[in-house]
N, CA, C and O atoms as CSV, one atom per row, in Angstrom:
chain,resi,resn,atom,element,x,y,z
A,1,UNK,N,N,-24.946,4.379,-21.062
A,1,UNK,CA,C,-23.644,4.834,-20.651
A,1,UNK,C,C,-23.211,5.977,-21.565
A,1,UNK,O,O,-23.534,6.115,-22.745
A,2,UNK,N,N,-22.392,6.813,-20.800
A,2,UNK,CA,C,-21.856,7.938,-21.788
A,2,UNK,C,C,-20.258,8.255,-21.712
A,2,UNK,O,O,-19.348,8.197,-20.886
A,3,UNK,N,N,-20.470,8.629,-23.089
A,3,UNK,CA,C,-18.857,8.521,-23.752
A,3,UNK,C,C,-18.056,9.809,-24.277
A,3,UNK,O,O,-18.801,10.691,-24.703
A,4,UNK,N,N,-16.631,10.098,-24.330
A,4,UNK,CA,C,-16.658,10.905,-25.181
A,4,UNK,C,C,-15.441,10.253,-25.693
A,4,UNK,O,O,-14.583,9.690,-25.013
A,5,UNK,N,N,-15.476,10.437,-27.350
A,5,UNK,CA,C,-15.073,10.035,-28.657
A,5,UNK,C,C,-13.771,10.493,-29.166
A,5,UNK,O,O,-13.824,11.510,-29.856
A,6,UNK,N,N,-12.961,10.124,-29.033
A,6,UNK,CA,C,-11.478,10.730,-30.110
A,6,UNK,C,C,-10.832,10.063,-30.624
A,6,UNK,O,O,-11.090,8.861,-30.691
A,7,UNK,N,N,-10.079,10.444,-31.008
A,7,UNK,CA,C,-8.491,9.987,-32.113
A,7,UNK,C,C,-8.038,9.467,-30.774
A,7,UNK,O,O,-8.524,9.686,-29.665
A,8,UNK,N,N,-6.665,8.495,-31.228
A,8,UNK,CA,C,-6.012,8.171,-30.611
A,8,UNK,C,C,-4.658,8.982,-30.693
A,8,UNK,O,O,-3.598,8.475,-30.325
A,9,UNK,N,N,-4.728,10.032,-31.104
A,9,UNK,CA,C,-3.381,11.091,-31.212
A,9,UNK,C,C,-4.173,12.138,-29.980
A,9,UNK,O,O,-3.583,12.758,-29.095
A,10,UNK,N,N,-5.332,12.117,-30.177
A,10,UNK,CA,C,-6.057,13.483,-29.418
A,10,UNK,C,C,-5.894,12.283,-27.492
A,10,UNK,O,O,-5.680,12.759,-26.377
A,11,UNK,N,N,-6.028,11.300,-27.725
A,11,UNK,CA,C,-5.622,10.625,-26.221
A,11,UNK,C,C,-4.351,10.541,-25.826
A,11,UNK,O,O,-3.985,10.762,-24.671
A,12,UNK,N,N,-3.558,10.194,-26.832
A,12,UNK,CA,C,-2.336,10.452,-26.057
A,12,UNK,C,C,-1.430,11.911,-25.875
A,12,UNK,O,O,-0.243,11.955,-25.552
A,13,UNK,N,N,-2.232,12.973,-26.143
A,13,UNK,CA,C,-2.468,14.064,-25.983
A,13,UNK,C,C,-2.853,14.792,-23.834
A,13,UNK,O,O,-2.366,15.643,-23.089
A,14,UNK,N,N,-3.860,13.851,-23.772
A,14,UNK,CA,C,-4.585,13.959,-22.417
A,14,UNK,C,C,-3.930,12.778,-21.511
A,14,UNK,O,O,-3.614,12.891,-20.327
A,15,UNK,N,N,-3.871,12.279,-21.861
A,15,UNK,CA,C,-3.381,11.069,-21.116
A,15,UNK,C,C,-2.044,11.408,-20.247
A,15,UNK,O,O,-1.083,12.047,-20.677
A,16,UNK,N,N,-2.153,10.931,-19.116
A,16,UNK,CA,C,-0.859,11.325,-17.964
A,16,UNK,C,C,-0.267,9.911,-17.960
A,16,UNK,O,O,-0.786,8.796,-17.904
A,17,UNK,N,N,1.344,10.456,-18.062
A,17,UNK,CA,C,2.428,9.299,-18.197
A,17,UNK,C,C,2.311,8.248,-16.779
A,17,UNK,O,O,3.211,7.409,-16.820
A,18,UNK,N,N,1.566,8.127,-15.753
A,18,UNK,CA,C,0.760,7.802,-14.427
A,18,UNK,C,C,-0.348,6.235,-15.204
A,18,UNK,O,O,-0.540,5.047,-14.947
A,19,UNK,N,N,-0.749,7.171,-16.129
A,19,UNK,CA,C,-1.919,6.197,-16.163
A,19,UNK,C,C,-1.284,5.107,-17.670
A,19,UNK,O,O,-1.231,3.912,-17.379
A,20,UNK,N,N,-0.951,5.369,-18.774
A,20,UNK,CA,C,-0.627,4.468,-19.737
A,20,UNK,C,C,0.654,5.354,-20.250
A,20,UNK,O,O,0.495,6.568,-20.382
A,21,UNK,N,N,1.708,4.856,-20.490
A,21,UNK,CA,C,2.539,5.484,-20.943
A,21,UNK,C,C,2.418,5.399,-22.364
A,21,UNK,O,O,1.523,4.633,-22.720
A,22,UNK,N,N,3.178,6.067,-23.457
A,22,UNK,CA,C,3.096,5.749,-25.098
A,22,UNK,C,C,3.474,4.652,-25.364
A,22,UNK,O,O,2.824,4.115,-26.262
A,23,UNK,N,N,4.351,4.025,-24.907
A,23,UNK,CA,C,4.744,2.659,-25.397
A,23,UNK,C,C,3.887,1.315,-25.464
A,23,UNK,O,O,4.036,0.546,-26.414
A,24,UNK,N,N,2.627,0.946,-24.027
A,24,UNK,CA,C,1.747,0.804,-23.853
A,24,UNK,C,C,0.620,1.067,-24.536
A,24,UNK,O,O,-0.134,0.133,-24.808
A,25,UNK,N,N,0.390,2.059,-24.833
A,25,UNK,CA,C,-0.481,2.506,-25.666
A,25,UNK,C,C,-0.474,2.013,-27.241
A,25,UNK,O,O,-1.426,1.641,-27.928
A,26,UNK,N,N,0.885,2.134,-27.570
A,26,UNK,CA,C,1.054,1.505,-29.095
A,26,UNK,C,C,1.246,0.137,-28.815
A,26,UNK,O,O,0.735,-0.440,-29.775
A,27,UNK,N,N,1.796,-0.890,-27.864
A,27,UNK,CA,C,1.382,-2.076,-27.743
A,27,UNK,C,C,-0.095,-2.635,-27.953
A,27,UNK,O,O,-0.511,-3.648,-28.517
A,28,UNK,N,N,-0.741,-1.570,-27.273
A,28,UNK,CA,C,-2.461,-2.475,-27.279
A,28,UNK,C,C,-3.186,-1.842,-28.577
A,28,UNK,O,O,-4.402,-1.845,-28.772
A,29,UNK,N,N,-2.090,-1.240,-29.515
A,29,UNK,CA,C,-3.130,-1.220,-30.853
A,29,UNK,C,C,-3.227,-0.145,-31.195
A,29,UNK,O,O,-3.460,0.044,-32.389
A,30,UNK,N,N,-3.063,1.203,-30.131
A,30,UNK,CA,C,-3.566,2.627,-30.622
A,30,UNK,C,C,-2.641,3.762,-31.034
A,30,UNK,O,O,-1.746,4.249,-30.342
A,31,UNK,N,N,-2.995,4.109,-32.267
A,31,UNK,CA,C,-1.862,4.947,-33.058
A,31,UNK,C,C,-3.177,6.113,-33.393
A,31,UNK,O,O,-4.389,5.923,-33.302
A,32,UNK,N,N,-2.276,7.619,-33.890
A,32,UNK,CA,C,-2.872,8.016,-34.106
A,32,UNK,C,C,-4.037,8.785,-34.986
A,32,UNK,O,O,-4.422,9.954,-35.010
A,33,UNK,N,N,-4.545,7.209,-35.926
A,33,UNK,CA,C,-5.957,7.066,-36.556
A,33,UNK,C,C,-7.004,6.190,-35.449
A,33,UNK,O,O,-8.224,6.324,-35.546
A,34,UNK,N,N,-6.573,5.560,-34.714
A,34,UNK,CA,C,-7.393,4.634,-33.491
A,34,UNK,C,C,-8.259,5.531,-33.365
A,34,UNK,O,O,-8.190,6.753,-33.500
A,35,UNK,N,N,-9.281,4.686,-33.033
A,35,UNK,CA,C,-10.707,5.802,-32.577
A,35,UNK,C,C,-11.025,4.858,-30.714
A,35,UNK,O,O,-11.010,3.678,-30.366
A,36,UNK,N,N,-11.190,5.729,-30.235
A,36,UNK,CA,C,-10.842,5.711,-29.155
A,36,UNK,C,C,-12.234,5.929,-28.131
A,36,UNK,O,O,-12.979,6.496,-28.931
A,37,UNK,N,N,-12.993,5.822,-26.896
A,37,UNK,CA,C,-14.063,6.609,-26.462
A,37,UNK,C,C,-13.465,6.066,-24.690
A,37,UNK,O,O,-12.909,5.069,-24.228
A,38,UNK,N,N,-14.012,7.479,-24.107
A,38,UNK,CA,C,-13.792,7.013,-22.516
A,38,UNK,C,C,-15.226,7.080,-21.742
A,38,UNK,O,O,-16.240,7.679,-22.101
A,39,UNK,N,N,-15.034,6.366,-20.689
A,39,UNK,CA,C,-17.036,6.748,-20.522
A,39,UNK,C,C,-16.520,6.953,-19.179
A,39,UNK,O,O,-15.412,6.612,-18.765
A,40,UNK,N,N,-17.546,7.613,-18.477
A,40,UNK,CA,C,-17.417,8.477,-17.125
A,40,UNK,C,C,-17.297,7.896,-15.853
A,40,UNK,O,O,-17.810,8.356,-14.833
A,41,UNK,N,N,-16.424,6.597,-15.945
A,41,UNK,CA,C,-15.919,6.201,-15.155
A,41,UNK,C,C,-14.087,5.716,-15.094
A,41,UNK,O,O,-13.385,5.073,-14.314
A,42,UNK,N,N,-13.872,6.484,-16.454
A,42,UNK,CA,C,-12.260,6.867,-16.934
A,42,UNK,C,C,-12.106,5.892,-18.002
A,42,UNK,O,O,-11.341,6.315,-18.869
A,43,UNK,N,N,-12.551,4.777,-18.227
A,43,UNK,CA,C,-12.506,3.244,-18.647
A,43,UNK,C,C,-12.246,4.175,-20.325
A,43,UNK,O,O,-12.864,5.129,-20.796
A,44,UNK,N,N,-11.092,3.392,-20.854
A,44,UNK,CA,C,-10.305,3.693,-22.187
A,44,UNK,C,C,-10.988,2.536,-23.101
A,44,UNK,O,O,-10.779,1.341,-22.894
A,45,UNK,N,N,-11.673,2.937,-23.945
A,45,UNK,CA,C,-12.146,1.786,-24.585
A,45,UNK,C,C,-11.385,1.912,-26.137
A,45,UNK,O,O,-11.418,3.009,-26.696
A,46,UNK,N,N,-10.815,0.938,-26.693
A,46,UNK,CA,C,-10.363,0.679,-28.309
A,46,UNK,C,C,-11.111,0.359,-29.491
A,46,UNK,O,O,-11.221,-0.855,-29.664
A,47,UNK,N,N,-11.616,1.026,-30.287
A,47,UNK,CA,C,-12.598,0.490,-31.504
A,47,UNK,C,C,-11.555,-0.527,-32.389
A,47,UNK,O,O,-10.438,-0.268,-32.839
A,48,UNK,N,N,-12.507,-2.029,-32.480
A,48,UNK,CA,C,-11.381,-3.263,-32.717
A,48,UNK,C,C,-12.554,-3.447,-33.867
A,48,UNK,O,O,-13.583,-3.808,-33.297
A,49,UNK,N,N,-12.685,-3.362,-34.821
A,49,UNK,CA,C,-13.193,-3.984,-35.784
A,49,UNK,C,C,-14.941,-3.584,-35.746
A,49,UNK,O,O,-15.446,-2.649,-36.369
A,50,UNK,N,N,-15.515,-4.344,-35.044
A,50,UNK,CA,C,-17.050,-4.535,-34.756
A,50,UNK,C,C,-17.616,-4.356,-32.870
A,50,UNK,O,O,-18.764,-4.482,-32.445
A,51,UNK,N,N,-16.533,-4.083,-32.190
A,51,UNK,CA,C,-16.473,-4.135,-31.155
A,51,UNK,C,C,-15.851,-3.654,-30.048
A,51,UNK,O,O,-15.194,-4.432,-30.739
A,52,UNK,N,N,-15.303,-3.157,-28.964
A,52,UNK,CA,C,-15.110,-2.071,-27.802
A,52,UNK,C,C,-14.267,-2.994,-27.311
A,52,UNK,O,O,-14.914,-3.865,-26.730
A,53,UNK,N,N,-13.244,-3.166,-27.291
A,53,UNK,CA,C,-12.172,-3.155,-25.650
A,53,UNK,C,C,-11.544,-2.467,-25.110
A,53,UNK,O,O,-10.710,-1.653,-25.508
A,54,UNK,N,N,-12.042,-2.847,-23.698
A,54,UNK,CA,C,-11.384,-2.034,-23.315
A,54,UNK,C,C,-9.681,-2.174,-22.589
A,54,UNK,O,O,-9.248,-3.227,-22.121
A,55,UNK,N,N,-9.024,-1.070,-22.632
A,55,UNK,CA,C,-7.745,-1.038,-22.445
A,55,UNK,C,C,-6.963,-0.723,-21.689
A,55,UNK,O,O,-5.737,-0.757,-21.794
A,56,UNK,N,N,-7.782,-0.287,-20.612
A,56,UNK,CA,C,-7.027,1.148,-19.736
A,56,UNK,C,C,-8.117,1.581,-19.092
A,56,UNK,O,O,-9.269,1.263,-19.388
A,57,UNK,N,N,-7.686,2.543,-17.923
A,57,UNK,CA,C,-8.129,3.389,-17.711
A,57,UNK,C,C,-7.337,5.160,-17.058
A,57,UNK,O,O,-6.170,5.467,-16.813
A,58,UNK,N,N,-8.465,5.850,-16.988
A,58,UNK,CA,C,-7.622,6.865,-16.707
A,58,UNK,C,C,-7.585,7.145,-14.754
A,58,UNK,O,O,-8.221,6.360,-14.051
A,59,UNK,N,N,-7.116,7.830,-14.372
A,59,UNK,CA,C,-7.498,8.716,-12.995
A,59,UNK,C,C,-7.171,9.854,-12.480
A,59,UNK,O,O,-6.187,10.317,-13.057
A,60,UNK,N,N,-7.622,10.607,-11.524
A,60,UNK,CA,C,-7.650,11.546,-11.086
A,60,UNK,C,C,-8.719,12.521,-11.866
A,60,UNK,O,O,-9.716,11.919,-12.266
A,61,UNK,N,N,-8.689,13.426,-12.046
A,61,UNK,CA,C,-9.309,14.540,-12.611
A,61,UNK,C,C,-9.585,14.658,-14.431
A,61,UNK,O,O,-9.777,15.677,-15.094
A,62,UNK,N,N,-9.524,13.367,-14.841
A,62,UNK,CA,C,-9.799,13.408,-16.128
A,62,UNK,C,C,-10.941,13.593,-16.942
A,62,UNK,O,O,-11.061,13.248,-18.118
A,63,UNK,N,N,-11.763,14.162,-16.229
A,63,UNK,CA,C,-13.068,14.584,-16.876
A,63,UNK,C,C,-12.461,16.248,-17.751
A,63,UNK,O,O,-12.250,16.457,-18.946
A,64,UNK,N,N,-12.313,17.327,-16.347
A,64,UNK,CA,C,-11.586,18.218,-16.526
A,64,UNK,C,C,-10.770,18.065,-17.615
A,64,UNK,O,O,-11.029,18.860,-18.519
A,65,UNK,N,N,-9.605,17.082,-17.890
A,65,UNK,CA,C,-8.945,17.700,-18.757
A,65,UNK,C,C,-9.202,16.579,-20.355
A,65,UNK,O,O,-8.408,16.630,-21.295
A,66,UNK,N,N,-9.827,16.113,-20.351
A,66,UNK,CA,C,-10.500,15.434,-21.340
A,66,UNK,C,C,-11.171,16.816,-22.022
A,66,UNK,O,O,-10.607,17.397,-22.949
A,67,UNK,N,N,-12.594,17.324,-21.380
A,67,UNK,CA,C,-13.463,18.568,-21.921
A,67,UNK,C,C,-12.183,19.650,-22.252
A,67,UNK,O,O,-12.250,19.992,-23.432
A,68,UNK,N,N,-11.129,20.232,-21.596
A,68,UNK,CA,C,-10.682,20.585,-22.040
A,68,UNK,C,C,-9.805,20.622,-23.145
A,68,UNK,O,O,-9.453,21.657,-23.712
A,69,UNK,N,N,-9.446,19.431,-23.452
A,69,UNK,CA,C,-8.114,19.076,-24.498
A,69,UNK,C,C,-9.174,18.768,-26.033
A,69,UNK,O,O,-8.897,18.939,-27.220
A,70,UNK,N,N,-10.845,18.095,-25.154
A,70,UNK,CA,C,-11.286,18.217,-27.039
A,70,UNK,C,C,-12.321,19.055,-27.360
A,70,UNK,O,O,-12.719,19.428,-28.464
A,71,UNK,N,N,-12.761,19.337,-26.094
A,71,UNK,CA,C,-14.077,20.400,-26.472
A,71,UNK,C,C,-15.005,19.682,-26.668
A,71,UNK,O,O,-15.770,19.967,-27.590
A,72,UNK,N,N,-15.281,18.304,-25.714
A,72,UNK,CA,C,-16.513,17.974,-25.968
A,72,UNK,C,C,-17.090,17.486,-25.228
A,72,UNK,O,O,-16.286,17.261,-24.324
A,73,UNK,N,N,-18.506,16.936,-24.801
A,73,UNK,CA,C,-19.548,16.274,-23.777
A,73,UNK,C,C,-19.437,15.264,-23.433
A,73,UNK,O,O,-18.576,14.658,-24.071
A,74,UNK,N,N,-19.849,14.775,-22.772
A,74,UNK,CA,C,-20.455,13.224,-22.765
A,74,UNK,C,C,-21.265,13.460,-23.678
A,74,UNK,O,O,-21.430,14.566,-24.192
A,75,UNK,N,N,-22.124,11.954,-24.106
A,75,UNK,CA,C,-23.371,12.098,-25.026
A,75,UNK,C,C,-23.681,10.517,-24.910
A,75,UNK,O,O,-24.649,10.032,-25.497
């Protein structure tokens, strides 16, 4: 599966008030040191210690503005 990797300041950055609002977002844990990864089916995953949950997801056109907002790939 492939992912791409950020801050949780750089997601709630991209993120549309549609899909998780901020308040939500700081409920399930993510501030912005959270390390964060989405994989190419929008799915918001949370780095929890030793392990991935996931939290969310995104929709519509968020590939687009993901590559755009960090400048980076899948991988």
């Amino acid at each position: 599966m492939q992912f791409i990797e950020m801050s949780g300041k750089t997601l709630q950055q991209v993120i549309s008030d549609n899909e998780l609002p901020p308040q939500e977002l700081n409920q399930l844990g993510v501030n912005e040191e959270s390390v964060v990864r989405i994989n190419r089916q929008g799915d918001i995953e949370l780095r929890c210690g030793d392990r991935w949950d996931v939290i969310g997801g995104l929709l519509g056109e968020f590939e687009t503005r993901i590559k755009r907002e960090t400048g980076l790939e899948w991988v």
